[in-house]
C-alpha positions as a Markdown table, in Angstrom:
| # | Residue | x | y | z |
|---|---|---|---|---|
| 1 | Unk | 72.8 | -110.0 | 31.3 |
| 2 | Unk | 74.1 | -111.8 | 34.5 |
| 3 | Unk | 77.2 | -110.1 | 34.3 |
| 4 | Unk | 76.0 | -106.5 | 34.2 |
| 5 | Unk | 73.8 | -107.3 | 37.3 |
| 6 | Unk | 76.5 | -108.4 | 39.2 |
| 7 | Unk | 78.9 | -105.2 | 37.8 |
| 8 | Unk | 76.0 | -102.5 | 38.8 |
| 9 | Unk | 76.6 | -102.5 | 42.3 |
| 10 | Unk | 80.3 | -102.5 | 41.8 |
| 11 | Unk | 79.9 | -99.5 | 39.8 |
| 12 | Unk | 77.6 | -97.7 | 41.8 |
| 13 | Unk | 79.8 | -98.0 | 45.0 |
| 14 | Unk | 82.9 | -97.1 | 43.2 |
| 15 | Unk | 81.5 | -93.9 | 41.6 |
| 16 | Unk | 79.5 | -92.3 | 44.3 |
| 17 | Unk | 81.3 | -88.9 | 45.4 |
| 18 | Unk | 82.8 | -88.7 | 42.2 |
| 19 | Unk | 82.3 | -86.2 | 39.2 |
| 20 | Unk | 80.9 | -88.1 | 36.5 |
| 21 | Unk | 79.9 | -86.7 | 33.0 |
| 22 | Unk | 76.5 | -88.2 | 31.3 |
| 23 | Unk | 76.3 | -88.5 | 28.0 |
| 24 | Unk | 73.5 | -88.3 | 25.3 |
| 25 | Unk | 74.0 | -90.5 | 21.9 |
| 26 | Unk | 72.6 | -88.6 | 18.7 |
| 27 | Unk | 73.2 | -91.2 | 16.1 |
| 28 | Unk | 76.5 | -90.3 | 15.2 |
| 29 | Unk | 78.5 | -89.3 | 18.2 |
| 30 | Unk | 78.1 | -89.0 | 22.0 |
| 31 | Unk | 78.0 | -85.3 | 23.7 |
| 32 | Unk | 77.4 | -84.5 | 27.1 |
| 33 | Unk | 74.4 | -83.3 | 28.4 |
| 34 | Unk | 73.8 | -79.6 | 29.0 |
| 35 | Unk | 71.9 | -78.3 | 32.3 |
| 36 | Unk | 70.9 | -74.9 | 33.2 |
| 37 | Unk | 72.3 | -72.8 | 36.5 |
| 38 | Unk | 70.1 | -74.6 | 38.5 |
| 39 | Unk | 70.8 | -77.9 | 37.8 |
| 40 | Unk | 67.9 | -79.0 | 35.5 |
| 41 | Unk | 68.2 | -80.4 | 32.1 |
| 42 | Unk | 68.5 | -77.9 | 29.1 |
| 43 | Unk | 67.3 | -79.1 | 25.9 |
| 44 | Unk | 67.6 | -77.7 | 22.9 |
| 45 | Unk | 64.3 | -78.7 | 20.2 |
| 46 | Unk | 65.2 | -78.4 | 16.4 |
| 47 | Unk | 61.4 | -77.9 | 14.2 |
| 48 | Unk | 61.0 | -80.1 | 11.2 |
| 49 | Unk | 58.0 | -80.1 | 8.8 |
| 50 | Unk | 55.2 | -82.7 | 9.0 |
| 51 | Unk | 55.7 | -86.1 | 8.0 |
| 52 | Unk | 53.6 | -87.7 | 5.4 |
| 53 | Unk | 50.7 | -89.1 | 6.8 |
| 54 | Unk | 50.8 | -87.1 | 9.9 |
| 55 | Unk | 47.1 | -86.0 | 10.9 |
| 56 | Unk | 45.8 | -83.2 | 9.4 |
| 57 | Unk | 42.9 | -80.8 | 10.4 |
| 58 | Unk | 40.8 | -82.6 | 7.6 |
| 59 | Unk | 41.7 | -86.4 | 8.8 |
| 60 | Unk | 41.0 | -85.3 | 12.7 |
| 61 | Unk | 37.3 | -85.1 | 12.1 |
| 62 | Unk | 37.2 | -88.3 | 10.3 |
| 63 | Unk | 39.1 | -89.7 | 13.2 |
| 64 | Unk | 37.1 | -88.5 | 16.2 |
| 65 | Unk | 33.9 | -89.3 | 14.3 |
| 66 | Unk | 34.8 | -92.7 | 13.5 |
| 67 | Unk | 35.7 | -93.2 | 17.4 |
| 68 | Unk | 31.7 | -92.1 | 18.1 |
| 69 | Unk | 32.8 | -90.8 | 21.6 |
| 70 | Unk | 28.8 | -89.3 | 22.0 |
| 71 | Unk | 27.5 | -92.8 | 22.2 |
| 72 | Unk | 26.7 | -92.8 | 26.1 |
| 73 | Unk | 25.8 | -96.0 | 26.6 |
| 74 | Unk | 28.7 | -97.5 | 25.3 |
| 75 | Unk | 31.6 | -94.9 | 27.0 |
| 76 | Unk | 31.6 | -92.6 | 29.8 |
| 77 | Unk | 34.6 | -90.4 | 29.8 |
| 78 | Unk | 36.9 | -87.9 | 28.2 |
| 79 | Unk | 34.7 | -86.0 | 24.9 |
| 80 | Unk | 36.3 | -85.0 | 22.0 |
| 81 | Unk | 34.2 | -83.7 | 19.0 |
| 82 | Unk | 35.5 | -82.2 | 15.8 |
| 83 | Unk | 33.0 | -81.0 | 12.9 |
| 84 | Unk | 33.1 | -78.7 | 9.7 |
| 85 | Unk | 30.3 | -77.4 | 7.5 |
| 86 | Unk | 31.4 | -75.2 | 4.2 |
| 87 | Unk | 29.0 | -73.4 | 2.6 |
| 88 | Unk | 29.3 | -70.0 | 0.1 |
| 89 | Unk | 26.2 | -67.7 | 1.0 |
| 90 | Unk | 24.0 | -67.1 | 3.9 |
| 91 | Unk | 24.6 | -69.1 | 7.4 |
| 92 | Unk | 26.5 | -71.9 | 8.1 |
| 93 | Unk | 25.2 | -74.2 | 11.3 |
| 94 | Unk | 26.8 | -77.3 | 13.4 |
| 95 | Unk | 25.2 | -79.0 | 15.9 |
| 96 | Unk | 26.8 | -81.1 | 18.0 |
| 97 | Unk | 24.2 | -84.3 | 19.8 |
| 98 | Unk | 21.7 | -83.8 | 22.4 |
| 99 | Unk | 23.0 | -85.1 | 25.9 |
| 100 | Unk | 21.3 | -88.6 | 26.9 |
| 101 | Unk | 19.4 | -88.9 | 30.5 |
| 102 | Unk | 21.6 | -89.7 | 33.0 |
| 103 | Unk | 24.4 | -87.7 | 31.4 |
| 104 | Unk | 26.0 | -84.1 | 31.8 |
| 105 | Unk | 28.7 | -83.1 | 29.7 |
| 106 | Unk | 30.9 | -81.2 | 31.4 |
| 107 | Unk | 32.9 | -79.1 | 28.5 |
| 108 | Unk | 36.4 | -77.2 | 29.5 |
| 109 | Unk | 37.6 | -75.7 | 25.9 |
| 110 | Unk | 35.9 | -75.0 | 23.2 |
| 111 | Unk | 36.4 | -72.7 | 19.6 |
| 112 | Unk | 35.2 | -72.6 | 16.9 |
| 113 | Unk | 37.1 | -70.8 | 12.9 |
| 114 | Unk | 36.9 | -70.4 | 9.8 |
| 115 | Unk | 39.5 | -72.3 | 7.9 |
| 116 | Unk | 38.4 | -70.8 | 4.4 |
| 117 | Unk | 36.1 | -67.9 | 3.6 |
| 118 | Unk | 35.0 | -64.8 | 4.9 |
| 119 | Unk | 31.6 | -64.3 | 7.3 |
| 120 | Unk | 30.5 | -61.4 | 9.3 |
| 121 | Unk | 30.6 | -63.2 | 12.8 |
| 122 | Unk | 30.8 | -66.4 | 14.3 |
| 123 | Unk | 29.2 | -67.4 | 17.5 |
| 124 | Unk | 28.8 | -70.4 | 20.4 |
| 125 | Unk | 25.6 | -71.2 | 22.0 |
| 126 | Unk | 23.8 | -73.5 | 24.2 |
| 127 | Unk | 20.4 | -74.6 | 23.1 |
| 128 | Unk | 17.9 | -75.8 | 25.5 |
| 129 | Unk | 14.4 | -76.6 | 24.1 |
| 130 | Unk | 13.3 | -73.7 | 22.7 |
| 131 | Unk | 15.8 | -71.4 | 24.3 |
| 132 | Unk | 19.4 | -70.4 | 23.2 |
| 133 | Unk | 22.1 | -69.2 | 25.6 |
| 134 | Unk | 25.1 | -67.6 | 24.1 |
| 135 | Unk | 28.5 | -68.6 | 24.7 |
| 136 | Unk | 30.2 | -66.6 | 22.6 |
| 137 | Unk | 30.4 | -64.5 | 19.1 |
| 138 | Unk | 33.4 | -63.1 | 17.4 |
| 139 | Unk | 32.6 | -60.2 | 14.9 |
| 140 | Unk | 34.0 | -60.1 | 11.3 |
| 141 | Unk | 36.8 | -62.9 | 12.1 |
| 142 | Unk | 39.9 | -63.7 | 10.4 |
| 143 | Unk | 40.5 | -66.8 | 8.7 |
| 144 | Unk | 42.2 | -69.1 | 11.5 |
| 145 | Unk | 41.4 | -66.3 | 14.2 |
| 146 | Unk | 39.2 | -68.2 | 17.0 |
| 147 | Unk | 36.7 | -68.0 | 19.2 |
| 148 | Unk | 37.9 | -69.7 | 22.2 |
| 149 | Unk | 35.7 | -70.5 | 25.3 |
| 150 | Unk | 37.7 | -72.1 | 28.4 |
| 151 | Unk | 36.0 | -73.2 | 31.5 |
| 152 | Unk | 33.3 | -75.4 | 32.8 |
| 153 | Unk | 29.9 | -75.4 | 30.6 |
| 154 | Unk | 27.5 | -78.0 | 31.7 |
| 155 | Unk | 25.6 | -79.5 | 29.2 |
| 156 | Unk | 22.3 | -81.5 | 30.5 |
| 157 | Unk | 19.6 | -83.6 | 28.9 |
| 158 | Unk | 18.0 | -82.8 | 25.7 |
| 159 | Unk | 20.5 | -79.6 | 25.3 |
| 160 | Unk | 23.2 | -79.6 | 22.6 |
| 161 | Unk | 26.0 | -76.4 | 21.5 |
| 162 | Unk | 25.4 | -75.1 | 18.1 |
| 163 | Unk | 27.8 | -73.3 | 16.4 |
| 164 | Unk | 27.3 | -70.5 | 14.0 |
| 165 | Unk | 29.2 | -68.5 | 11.0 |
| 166 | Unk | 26.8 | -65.7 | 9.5 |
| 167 | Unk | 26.8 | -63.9 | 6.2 |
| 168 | Unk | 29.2 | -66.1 | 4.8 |
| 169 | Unk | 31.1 | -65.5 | 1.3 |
| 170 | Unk | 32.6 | -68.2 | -1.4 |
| 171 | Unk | 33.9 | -70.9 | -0.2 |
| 172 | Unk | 34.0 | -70.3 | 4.0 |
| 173 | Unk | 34.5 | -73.3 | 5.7 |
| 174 | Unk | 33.5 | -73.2 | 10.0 |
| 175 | Unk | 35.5 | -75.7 | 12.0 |
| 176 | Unk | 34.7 | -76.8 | 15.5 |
| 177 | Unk | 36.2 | -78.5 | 18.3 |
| 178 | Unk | 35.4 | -79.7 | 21.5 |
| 179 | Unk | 36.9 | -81.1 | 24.7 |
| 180 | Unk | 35.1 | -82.3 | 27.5 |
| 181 | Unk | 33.9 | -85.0 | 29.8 |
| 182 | Unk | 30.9 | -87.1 | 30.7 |
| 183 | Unk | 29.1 | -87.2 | 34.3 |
| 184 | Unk | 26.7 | -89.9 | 35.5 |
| 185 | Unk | 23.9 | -87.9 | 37.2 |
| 186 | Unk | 21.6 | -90.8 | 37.0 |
């Protein structure tokens, strides 16, 4: 380890102004690096199927829930909620926990699918006491075809966001997800 400190400088004086290839090591061989007109890195990206044990839709939930990130007294922070309910007739509901005082949630993405099933719409809303703003619905959606809402929704004391898939058919599952953050008011 001495020696190569001792070499770097050495190397670096007798190299500057000079054309030097760099080379990437794949395992097997060395080949130079590629870069694009204007002098930034090109790389190429091969797609391979999952891996076993890689996180699935179904383990996510588990995960996020077993992190608890709604407990406010115990983390202020980034939110990040998944949830499912599967039913095979009538509605489908989520809730997702009332705010605690002191607290808004501040949420910048949220959708909401079906993963399974069929169901005449699906909807977002923000429930406040007894009142119930809506975020969003999507009519007659297609299995994995979601309803997306992007930008700041404030979520304050005592409200929560329910999530909805009506009319639902055999075997519809409703999938959730939300990412946010928490802000101290009090």
């Amino acid at each position: 380890m001495r020696g190569w400190r001792r070499r770097v400088p050495r190397l670096l004086g007798a190299s500057i102004g000079k054309l030097l290839t760099v080379l990437g090591y794949d395992g097997t061989g060395f080949y130079p690096l590629h870069v694009d007109s204007d002098g930034d890195l090109q790389v190429d990206v091969a797609g391979v199927g999952a891996g076993a044990g890689l996180a699935t839709e179904a383990t996510l939930g588990d995960v996020y829930d077993a992190v608890n990130y709604i407990n406010l007294g115990q983390h202020l922070g980034t939110y990040r909620k998944l949830s499912s309910a599967t039913g095979s007739s009538g509605n489908l509901q989520i809730d997702l926990s009332a705010i605690g005082a002191g607290y808004l949630l501040v949420v910048e993405n949220l959708c909401c699918y079906l993963s399974a099933g069929t169901a005449t719409g699906i909807s977002a809303v923000l429930v406040s006491g007894a009142s119930v703003a809506a975020l969003g619905t999507a009519a007659s959606p297609a299995v994995r075809q979601e309803l997306r809402i992007t930008g700041a929704i404030v979520v304050a004391p005592g409200e929560n966001l329910r999530f909805y898939a009506t009319g639902v058919g055999a075997n519809t599952t409703l999938n959730v997800g939300v990412v946010g953050h928490y802000v101290r008011t009090a």
